[in-house]
PDBQT receptor file of N, H, CA, C and O in Angstrom, charges set to zero:
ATOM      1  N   UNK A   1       0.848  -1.180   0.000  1.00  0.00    +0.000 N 
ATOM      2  CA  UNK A   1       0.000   0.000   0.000  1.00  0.00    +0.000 C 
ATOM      3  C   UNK A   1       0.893   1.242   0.000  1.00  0.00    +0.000 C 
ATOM      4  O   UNK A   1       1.825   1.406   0.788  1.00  0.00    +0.000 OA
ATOM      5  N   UNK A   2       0.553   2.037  -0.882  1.00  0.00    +0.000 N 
ATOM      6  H   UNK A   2      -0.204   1.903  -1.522  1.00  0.00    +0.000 HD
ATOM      7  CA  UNK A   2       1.295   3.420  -1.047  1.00  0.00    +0.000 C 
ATOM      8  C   UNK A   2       1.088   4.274   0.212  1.00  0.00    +0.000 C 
ATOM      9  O   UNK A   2      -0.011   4.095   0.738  1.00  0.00    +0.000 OA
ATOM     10  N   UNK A   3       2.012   5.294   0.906  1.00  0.00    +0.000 N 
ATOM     11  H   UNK A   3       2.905   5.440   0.479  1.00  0.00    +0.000 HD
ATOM     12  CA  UNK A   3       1.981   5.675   1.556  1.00  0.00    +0.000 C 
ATOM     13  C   UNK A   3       1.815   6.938   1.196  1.00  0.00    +0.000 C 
ATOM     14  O   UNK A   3       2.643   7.498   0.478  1.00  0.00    +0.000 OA
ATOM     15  N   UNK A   4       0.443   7.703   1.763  1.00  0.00    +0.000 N 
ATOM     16  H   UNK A   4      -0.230   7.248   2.346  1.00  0.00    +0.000 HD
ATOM     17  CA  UNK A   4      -0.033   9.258   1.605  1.00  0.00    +0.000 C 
ATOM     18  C   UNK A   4       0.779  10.002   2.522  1.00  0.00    +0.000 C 
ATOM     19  O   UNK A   4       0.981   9.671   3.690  1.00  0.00    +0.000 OA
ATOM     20  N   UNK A   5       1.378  11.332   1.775  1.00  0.00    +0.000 N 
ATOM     21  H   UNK A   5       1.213  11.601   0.826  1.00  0.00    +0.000 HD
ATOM     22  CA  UNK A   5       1.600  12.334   2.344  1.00  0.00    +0.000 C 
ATOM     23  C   UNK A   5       0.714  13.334   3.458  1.00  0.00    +0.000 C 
ATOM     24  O   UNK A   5      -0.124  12.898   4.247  1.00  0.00    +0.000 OA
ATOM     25  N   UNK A   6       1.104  14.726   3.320  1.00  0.00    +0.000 N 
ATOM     26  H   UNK A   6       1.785  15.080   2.679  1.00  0.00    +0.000 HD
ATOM     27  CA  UNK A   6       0.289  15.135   4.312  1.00  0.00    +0.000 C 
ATOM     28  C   UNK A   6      -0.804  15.881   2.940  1.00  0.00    +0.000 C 
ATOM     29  O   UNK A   6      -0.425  15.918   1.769  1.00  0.00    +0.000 OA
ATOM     30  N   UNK A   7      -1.801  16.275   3.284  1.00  0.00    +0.000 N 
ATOM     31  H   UNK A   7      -2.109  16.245   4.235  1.00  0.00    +0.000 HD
ATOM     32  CA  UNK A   7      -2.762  17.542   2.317  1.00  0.00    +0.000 C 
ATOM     33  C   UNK A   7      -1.924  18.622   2.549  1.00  0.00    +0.000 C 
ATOM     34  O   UNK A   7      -1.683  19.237   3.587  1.00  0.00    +0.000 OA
ATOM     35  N   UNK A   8      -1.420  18.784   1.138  1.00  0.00    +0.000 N 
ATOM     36  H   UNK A   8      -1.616  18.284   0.294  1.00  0.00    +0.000 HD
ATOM     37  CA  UNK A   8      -0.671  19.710   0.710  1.00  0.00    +0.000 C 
ATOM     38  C   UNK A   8      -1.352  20.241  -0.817  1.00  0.00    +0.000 C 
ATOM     39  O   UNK A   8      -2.053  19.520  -1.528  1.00  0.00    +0.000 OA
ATOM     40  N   UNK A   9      -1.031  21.440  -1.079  1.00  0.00    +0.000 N 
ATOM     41  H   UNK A   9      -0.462  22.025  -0.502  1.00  0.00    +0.000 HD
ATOM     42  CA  UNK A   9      -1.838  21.842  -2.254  1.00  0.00    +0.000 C 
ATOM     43  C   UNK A   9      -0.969  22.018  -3.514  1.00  0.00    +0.000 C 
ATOM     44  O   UNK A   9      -1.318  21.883  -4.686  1.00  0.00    +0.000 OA
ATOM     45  N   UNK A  10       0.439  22.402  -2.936  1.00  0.00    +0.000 N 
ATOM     46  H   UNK A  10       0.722  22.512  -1.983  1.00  0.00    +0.000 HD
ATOM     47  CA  UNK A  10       1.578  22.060  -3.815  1.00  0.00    +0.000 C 
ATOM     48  C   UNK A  10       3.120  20.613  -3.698  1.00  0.00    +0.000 C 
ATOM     49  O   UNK A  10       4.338  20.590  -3.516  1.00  0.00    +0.000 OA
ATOM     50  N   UNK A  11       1.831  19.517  -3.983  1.00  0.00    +0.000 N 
ATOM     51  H   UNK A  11       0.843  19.535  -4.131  1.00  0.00    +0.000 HD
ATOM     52  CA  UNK A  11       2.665  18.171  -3.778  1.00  0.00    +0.000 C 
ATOM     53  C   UNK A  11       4.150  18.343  -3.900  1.00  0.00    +0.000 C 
ATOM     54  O   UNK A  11       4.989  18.188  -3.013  1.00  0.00    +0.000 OA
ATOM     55  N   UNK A  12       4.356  18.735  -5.315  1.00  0.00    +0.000 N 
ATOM     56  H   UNK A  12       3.674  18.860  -6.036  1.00  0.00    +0.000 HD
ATOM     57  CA  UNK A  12       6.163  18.377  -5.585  1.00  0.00    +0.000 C 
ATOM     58  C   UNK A  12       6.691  19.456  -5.004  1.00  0.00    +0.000 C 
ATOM     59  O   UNK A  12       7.833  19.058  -4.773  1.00  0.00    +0.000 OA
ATOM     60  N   UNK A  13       6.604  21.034  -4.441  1.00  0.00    +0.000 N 
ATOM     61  H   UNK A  13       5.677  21.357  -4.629  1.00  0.00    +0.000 HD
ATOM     62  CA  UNK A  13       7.229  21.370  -3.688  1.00  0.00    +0.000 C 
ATOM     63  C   UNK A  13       7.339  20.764  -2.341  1.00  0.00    +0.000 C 
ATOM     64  O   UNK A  13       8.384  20.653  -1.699  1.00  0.00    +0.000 OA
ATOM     65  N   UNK A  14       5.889  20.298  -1.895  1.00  0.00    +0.000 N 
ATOM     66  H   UNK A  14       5.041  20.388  -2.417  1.00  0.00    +0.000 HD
ATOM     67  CA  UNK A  14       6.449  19.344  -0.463  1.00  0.00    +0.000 C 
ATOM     68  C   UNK A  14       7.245  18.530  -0.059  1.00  0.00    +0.000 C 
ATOM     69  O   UNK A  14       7.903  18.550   0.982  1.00  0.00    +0.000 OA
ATOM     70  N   UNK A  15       7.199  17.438  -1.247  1.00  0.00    +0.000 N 
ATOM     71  H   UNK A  15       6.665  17.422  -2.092  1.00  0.00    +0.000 HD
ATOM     72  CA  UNK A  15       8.369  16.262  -1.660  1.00  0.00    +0.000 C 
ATOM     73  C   UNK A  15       9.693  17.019  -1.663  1.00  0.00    +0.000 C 
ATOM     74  O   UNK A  15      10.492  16.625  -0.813  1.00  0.00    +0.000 OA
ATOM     75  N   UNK A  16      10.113  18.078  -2.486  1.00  0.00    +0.000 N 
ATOM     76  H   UNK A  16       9.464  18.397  -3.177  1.00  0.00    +0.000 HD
ATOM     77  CA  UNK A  16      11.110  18.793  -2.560  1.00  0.00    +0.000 C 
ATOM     78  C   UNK A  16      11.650  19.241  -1.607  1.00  0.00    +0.000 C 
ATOM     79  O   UNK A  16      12.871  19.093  -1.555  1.00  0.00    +0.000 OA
ATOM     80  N   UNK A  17      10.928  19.988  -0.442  1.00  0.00    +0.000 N 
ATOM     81  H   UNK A  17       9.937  20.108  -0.484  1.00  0.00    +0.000 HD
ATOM     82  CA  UNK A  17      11.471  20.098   0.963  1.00  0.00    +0.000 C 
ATOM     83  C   UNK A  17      11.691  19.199   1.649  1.00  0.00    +0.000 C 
ATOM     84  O   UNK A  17      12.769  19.143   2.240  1.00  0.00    +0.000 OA
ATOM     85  N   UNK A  18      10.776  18.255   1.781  1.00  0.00    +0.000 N 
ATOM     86  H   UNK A  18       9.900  18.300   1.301  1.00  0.00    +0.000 HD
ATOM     87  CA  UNK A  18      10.790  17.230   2.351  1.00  0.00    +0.000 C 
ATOM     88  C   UNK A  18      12.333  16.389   2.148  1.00  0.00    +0.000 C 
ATOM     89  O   UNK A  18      12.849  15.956   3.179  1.00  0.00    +0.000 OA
ATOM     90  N   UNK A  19      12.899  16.213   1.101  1.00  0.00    +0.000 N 
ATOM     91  H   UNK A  19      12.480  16.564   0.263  1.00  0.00    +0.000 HD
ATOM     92  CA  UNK A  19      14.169  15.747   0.210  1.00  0.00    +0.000 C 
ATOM     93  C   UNK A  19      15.204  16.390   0.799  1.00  0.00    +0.000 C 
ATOM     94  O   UNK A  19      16.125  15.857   1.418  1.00  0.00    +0.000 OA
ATOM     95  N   UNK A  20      15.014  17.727   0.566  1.00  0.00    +0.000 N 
ATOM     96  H   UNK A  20      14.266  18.161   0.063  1.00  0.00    +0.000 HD
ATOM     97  CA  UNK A  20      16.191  18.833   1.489  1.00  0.00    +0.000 C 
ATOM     98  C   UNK A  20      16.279  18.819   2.992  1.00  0.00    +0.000 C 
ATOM     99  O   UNK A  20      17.002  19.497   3.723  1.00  0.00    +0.000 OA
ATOM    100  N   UNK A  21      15.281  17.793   3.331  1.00  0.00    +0.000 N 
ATOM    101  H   UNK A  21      14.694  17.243   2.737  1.00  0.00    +0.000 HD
ATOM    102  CA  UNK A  21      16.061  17.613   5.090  1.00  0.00    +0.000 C 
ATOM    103  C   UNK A  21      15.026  18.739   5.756  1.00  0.00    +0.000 C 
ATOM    104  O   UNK A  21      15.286  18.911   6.947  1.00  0.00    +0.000 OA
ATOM    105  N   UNK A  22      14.084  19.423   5.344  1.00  0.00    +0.000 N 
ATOM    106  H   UNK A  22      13.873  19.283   4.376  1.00  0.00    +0.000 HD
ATOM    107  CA  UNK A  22      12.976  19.727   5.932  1.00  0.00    +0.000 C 
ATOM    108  C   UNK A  22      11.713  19.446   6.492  1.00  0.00    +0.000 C 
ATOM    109  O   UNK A  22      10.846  19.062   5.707  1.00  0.00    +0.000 OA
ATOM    110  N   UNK A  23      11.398  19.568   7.817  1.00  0.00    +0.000 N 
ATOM    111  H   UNK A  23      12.102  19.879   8.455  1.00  0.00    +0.000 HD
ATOM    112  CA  UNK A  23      10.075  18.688   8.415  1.00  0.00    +0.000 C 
ATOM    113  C   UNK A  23       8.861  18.692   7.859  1.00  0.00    +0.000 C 
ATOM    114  O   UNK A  23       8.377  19.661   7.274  1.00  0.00    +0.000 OA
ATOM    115  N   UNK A  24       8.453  17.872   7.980  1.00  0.00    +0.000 N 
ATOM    116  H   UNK A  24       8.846  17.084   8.455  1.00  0.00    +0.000 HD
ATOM    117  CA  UNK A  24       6.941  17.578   7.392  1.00  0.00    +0.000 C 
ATOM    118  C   UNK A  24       5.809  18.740   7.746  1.00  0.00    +0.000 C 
ATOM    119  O   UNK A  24       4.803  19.054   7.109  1.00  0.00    +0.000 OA
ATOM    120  N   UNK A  25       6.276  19.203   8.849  1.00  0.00    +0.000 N 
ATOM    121  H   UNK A  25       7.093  18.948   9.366  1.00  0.00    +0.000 HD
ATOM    122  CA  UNK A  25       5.105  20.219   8.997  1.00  0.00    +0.000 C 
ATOM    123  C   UNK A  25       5.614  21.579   8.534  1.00  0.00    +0.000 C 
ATOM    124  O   UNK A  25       4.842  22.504   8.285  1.00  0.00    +0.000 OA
ATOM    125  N   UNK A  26       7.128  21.682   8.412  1.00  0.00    +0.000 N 
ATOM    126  H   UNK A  26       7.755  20.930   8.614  1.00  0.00    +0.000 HD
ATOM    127  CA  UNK A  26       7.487  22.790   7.941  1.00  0.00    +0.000 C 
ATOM    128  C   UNK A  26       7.116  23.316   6.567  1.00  0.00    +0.000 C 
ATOM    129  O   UNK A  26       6.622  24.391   6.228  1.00  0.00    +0.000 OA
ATOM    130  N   UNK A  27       7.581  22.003   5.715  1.00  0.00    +0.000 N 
ATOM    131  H   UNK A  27       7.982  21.130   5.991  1.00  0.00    +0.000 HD
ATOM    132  CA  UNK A  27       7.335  22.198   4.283  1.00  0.00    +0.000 C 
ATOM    133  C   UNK A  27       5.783  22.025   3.600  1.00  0.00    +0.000 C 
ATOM    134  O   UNK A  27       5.401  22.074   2.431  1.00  0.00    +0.000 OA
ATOM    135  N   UNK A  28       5.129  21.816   4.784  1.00  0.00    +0.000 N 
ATOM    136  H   UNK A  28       5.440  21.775   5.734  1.00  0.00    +0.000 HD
ATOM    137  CA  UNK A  28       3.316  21.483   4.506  1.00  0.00    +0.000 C 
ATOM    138  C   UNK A  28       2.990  23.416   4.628  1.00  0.00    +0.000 C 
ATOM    139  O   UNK A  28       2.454  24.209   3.854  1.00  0.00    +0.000 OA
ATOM    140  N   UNK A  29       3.501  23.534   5.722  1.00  0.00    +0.000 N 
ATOM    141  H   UNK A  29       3.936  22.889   6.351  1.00  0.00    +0.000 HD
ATOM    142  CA  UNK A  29       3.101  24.994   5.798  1.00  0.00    +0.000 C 
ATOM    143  C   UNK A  29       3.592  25.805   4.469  1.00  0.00    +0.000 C 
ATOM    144  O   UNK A  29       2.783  26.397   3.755  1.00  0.00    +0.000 OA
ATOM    145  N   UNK A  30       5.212  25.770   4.165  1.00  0.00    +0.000 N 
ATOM    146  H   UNK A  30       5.869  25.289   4.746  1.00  0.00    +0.000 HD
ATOM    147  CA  UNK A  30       5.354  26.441   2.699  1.00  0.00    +0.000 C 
ATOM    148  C   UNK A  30       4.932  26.068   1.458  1.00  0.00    +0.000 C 
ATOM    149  O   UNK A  30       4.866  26.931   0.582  1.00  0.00    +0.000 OA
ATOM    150  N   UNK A  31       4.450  24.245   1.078  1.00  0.00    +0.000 N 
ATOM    151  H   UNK A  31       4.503  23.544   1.789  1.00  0.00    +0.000 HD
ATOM    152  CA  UNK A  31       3.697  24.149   0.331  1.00  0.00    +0.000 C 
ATOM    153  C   UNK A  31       2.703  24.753  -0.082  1.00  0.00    +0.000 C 
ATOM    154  O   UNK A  31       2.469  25.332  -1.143  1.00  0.00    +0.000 OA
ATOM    155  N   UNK A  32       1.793  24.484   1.349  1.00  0.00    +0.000 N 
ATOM    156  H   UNK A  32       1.983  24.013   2.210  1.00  0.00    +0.000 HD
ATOM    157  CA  UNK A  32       0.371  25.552   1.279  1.00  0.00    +0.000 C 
ATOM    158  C   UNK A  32       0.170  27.268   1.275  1.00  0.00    +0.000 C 
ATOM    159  O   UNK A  32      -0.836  27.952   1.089  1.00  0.00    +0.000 OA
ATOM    160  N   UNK A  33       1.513  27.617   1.551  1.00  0.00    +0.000 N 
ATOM    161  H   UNK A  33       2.331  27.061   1.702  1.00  0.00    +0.000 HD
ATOM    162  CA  UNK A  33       1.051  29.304   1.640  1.00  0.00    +0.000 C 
ATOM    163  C   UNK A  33       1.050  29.733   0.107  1.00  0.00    +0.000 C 
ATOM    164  O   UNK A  33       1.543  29.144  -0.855  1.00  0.00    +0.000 OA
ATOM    165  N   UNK A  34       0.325  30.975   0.165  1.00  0.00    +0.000 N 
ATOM    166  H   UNK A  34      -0.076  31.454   0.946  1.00  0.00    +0.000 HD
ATOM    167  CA  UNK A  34      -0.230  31.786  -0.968  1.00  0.00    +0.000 C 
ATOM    168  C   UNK A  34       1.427  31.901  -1.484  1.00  0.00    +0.000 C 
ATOM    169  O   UNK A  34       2.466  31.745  -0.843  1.00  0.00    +0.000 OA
ATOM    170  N   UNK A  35       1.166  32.279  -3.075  1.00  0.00    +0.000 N 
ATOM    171  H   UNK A  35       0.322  32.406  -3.596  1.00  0.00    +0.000 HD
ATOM    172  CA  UNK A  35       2.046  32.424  -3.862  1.00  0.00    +0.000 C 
ATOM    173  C   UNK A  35       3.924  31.416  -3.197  1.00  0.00    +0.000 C 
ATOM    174  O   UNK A  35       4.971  31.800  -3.718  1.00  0.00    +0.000 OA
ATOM    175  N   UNK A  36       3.961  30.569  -2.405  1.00  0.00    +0.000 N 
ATOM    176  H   UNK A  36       3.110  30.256  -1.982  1.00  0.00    +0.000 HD
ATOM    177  CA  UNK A  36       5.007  29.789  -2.133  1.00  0.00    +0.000 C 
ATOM    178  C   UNK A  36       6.232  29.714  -3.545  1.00  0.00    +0.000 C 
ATOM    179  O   UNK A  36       7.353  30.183  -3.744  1.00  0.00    +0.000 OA
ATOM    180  N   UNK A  37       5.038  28.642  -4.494  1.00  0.00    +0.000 N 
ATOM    181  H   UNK A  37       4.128  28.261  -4.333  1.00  0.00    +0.000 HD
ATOM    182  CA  UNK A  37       5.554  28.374  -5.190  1.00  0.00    +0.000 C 
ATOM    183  C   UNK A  37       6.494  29.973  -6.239  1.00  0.00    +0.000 C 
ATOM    184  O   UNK A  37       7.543  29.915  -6.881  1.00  0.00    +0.000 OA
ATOM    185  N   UNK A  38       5.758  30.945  -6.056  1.00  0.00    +0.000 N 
ATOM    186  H   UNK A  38       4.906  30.992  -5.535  1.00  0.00    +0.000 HD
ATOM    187  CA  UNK A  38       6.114  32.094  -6.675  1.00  0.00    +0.000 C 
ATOM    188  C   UNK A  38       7.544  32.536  -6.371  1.00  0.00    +0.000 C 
ATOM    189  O   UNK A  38       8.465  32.795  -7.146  1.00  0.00    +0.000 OA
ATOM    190  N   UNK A  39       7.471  32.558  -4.748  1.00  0.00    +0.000 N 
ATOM    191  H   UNK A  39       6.723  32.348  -4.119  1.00  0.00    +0.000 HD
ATOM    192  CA  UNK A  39       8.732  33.009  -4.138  1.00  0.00    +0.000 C 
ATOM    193  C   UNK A  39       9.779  31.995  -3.216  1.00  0.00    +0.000 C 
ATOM    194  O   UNK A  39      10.729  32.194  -2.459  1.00  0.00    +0.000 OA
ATOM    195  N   UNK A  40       8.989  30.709  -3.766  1.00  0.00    +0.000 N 
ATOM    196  H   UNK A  40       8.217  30.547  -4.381  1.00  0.00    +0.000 HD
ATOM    197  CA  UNK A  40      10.227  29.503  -3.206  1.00  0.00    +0.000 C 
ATOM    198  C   UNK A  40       9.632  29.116  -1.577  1.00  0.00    +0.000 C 
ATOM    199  O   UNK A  40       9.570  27.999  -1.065  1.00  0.00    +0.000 OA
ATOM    200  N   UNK A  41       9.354  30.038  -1.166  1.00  0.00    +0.000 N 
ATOM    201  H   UNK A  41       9.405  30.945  -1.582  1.00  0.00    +0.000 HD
ATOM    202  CA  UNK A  41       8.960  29.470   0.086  1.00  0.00    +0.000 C 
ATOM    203  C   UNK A  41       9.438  30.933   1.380  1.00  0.00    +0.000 C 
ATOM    204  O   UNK A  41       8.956  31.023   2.509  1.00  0.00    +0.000 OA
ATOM    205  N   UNK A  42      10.390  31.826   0.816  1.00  0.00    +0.000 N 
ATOM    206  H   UNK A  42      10.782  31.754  -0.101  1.00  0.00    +0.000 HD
ATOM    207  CA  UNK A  42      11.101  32.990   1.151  1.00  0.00    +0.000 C 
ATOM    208  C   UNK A  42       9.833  34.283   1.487  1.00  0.00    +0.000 C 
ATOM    209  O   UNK A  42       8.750  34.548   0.965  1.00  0.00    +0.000 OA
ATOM    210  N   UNK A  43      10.568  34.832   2.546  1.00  0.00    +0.000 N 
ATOM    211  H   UNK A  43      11.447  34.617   2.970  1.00  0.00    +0.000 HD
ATOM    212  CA  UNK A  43      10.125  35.770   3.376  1.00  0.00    +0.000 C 
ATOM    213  C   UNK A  43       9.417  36.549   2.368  1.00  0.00    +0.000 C 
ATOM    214  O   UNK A  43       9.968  36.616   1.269  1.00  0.00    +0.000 OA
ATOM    215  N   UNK A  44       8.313  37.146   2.523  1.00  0.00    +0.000 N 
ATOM    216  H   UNK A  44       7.866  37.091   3.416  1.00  0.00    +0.000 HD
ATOM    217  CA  UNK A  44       8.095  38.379   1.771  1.00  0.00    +0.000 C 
ATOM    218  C   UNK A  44       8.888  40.236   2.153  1.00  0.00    +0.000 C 
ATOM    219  O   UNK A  44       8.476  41.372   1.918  1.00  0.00    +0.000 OA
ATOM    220  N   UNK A  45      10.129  39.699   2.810  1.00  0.00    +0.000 N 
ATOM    221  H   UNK A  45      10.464  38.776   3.000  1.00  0.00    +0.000 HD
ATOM    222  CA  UNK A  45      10.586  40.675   3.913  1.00  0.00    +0.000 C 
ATOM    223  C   UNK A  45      12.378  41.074   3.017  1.00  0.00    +0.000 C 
ATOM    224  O   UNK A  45      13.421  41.168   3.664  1.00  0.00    +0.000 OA
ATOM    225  N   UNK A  46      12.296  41.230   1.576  1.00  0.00    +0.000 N 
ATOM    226  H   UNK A  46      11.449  41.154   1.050  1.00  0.00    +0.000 HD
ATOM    227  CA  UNK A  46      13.668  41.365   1.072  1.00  0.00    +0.000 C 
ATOM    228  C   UNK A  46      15.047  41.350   1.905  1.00  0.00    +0.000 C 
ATOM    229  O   UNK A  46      16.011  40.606   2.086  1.00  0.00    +0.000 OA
ATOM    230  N   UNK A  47      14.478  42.856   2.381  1.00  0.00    +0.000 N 
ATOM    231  H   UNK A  47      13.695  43.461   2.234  1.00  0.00    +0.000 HD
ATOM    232  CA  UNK A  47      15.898  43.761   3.275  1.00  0.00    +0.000 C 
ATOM    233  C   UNK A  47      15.747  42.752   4.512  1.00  0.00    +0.000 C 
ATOM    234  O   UNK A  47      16.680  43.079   5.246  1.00  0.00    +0.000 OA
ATOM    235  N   UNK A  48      15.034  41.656   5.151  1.00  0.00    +0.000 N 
ATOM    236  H   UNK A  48      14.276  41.391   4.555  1.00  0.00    +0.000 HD
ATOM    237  CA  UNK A  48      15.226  41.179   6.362  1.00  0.00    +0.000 C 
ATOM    238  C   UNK A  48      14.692  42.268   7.839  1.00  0.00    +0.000 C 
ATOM    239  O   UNK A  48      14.947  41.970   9.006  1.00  0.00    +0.000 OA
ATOM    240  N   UNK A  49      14.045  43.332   7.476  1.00  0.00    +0.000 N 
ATOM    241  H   UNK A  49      13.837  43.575   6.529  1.00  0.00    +0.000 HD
ATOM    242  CA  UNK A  49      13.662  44.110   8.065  1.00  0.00    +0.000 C 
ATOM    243  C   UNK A  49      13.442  43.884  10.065  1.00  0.00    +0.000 C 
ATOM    244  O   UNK A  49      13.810  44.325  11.153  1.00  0.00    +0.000 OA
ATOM    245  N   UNK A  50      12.599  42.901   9.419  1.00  0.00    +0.000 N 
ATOM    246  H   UNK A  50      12.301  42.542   8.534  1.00  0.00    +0.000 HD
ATOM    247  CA  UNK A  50      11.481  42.362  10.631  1.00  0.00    +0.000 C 
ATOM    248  C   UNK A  50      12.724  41.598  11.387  1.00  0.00    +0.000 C 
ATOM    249  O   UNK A  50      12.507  41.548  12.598  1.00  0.00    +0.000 OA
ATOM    250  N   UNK A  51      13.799  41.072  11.054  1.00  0.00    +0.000 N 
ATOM    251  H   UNK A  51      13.974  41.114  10.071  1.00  0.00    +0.000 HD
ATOM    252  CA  UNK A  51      14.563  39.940  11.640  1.00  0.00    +0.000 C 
ATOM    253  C   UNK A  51      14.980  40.559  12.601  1.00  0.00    +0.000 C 
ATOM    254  O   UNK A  51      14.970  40.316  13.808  1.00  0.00    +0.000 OA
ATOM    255  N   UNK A  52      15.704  42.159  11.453  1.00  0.00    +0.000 N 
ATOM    256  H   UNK A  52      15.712  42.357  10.473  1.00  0.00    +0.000 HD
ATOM    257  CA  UNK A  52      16.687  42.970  12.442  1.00  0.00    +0.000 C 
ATOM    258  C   UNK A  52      16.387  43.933  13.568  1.00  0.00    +0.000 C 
ATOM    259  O   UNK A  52      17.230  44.322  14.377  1.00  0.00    +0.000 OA
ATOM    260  N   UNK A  53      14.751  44.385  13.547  1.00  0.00    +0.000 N 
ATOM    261  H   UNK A  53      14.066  44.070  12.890  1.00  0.00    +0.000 HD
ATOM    262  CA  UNK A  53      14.379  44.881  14.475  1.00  0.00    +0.000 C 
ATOM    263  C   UNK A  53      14.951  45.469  15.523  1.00  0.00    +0.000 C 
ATOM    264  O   UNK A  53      15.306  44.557  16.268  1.00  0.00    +0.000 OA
ATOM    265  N   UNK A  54      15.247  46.552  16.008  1.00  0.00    +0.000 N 
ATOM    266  H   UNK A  54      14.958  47.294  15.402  1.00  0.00    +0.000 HD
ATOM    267  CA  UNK A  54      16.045  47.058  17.250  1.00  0.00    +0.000 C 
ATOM    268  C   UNK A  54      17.478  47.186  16.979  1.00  0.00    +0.000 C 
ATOM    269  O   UNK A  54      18.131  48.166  17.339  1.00  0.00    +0.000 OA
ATOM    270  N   UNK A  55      17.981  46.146  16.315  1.00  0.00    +0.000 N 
ATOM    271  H   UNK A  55      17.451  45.350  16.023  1.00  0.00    +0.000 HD
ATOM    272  CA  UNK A  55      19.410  45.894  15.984  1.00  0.00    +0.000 C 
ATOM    273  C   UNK A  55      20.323  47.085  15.599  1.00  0.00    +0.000 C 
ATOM    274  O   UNK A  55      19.984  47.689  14.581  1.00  0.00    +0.000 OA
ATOM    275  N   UNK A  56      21.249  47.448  16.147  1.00  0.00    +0.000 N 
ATOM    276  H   UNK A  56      21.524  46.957  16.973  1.00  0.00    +0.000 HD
ATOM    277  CA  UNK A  56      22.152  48.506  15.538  1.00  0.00    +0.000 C 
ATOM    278  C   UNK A  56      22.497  48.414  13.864  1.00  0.00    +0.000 C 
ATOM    279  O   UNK A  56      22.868  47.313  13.456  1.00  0.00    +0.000 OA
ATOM    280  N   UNK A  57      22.379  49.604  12.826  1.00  0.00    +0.000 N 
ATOM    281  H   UNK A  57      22.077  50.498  13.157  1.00  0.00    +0.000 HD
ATOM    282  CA  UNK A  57      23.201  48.947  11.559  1.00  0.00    +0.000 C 
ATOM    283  C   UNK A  57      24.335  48.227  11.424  1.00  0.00    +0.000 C 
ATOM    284  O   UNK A  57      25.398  48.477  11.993  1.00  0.00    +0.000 OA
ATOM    285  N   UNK A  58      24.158  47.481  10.801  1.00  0.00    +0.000 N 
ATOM    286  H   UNK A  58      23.295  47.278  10.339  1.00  0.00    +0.000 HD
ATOM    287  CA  UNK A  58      25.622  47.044  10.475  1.00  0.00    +0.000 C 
ATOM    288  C   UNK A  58      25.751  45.784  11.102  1.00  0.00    +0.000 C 
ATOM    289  O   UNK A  58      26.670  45.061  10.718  1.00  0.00    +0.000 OA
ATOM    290  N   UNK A  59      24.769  45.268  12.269  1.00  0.00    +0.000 N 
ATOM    291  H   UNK A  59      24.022  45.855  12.581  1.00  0.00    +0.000 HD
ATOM    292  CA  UNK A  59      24.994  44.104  13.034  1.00  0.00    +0.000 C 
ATOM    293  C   UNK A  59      24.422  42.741  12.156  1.00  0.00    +0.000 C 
ATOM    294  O   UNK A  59      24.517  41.612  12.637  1.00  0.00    +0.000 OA
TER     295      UNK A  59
């Protein structure tokens, strides 16, 4: 008997994370988010904005 994945809406990116050593619930969540496949799975946050918060420049 074949073994089902999780409900995912973009299968072969799931498999694909899944391959790269990423958790099942991780890559279910970037499978399923809006436009994923558009931007890989990556922040909608370019400059990293939100990461650096508070942070002095340059750090």
């Amino acid at each position: 008997m074949p073994t089902r994945s999780a409900n995912v809406k973009n299968e072969k990116q799931y498999e694909a994370l899944k391959d790269k050593g990423m958790s099942k619930e991780r890559a279910a969540k970037i499978a399923n988010s809006p436009n994923a496949s558009h931007n890989g799975g990556k922040s909608q946050d370019p400059a990293g904005t939100r990461s650096r918060a508070g942070r002095p420049p340059g750090t």
